[in-house]
BAKOL-322131 format. One record per atom (N, C-alpha, C): x, y, z. Coordinates in steps of 0.02 Angstrom, whole numbers. Each point is the difference from the previous one (the first is absolute). Layout:
BEGIN
{x X; y Y; z Z}
...
This chain:
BEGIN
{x 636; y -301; z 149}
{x 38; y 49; z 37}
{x -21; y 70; z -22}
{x -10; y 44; z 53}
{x 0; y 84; z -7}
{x 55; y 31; z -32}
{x -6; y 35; z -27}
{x 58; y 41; z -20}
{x 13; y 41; z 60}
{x 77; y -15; z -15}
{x 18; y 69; z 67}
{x -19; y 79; z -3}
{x -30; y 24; z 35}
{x -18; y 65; z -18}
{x -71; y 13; z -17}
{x -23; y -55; z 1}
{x -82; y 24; z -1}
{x -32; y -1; z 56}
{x -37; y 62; z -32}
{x -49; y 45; z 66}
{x -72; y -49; z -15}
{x 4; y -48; z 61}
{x -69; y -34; z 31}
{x -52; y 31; z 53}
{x 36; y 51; z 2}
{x -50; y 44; z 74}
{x -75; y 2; z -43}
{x -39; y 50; z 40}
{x -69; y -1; z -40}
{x 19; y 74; z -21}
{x 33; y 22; z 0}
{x 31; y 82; z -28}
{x 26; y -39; z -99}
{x 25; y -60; z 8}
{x 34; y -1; z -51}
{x -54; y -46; z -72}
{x -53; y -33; z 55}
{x -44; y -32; z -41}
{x -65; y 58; z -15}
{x -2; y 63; z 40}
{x -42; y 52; z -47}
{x 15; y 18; z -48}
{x 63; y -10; z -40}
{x 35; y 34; z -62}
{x -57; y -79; z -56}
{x -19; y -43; z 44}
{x -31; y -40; z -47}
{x -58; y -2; z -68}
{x 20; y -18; z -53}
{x -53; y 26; z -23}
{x -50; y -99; z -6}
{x -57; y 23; z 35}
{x -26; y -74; z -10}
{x -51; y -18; z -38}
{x 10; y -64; z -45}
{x -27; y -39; z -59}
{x -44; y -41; z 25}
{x -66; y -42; z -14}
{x -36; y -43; z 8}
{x 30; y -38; z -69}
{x 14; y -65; z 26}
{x -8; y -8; z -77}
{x -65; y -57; z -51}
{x -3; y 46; z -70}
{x -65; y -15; z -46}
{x -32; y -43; z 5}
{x 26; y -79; z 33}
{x -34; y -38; z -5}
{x -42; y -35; z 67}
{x 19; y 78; z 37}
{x -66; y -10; z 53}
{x -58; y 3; z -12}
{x -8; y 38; z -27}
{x -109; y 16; z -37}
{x -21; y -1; z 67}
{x -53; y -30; z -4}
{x -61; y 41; z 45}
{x -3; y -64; z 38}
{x 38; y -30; z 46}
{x 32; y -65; z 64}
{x -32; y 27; z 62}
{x -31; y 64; z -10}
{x 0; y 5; z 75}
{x 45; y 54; z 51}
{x 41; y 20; z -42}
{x 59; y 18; z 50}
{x 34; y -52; z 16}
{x 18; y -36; z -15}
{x 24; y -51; z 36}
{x 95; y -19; z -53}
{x 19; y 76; z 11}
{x 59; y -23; z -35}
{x 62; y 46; z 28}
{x 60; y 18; z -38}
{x 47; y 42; z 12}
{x 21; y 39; z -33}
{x 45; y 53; z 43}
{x 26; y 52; z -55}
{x 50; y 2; z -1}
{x 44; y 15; z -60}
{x 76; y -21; z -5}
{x 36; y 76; z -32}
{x 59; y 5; z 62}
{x 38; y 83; z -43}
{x 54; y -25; z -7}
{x 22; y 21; z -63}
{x 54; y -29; z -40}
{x 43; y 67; z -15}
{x 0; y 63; z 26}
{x 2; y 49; z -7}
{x 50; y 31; z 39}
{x 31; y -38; z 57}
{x 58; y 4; z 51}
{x 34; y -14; z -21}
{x 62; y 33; z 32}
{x 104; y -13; z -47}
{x 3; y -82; z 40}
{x 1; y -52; z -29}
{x 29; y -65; z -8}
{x -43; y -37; z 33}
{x -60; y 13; z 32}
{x -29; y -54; z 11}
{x -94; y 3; z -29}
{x -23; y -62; z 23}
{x -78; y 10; z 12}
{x -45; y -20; z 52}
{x -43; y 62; z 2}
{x -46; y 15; z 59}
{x -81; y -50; z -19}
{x -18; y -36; z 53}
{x -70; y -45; z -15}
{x -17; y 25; z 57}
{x -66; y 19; z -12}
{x -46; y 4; z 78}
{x -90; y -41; z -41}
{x -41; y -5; z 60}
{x -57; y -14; z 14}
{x -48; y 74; z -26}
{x -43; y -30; z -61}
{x -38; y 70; z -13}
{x -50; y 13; z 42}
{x 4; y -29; z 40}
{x -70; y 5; z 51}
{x 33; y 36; z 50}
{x 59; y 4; z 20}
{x 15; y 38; z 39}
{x 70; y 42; z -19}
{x -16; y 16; z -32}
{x 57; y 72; z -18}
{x 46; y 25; z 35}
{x -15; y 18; z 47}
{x 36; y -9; z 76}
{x 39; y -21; z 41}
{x -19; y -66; z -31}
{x 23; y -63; z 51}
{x 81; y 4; z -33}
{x 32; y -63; z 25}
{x 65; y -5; z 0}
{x 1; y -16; z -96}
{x 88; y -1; z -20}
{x -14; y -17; z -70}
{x 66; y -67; z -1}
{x 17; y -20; z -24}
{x 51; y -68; z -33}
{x 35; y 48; z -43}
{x 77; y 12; z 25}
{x 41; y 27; z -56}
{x 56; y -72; z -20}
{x 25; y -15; z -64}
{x 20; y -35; z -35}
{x 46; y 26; z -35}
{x 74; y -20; z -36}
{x 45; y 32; z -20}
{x -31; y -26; z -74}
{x 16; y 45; z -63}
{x -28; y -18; z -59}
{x 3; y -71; z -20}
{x 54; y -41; z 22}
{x 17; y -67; z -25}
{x -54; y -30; z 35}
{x 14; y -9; z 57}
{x -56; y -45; z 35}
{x -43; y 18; z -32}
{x -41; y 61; z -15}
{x -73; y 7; z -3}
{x -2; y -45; z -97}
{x 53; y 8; z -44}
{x 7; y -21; z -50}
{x 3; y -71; z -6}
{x 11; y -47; z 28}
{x 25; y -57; z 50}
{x -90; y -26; z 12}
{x -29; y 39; z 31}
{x -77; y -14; z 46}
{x -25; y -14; z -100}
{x -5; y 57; z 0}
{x -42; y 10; z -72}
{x 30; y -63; z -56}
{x 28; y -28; z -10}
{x 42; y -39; z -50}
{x -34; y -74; z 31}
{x -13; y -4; z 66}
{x -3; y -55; z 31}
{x -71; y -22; z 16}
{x -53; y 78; z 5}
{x -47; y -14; z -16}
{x -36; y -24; z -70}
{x 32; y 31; z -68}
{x -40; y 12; z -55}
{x 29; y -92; z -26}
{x 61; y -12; z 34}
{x 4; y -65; z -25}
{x 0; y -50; z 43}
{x -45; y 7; z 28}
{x -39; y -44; z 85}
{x 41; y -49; z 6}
C-alpha cells in the first residue's frame, strides 16, 4: 500500500535522488535504479530509460521484496 499523501506525479519523482545499485558492475546496462530518498515510499525505474515510467512501493513492501529476495 501507498501512503496517503504521496506525490506519484512525475513533478514528485524529480525530487528523486537515483542509485544504481554496486552490484551491477559492468552487465551491460542491463539493470535499475532505486530512490530511497522520497517521504515513505520507493521509486525503481529502468536505467536504460530514465524517462520511462518508474514502480513506486510503500517502504514495507519494498522491505518485504528485499527480505524475500536475499532469502530466495
Amino acid at each position: 500500500m501507498i501512503p496517503q499523501g504521496a506525490d506519484l506525479s512525475h513533478a514528485g519523482l524529480s525530487r528523486a535522488h537515483w542509485q544504481t545499485p554496486s552490484r551491477s558492475g559492468s552487465n551491460g546496462g542491463q539493470c535499475v535504479e532505486v530512490a530511497r530518498n522520497l517521504p515513505g515510499v520507493v521509486a525503481v525505474r529502468d536505467s536504460k530509460d530514465r524517462g520511462g515510467p518508474a514502480l513506486v512501493f510503500s517502504r514495507a513492501a519494498w522491505t518485504a521484496f528485499l527480505a524475500t529476495v536475499k532469502h530466495g
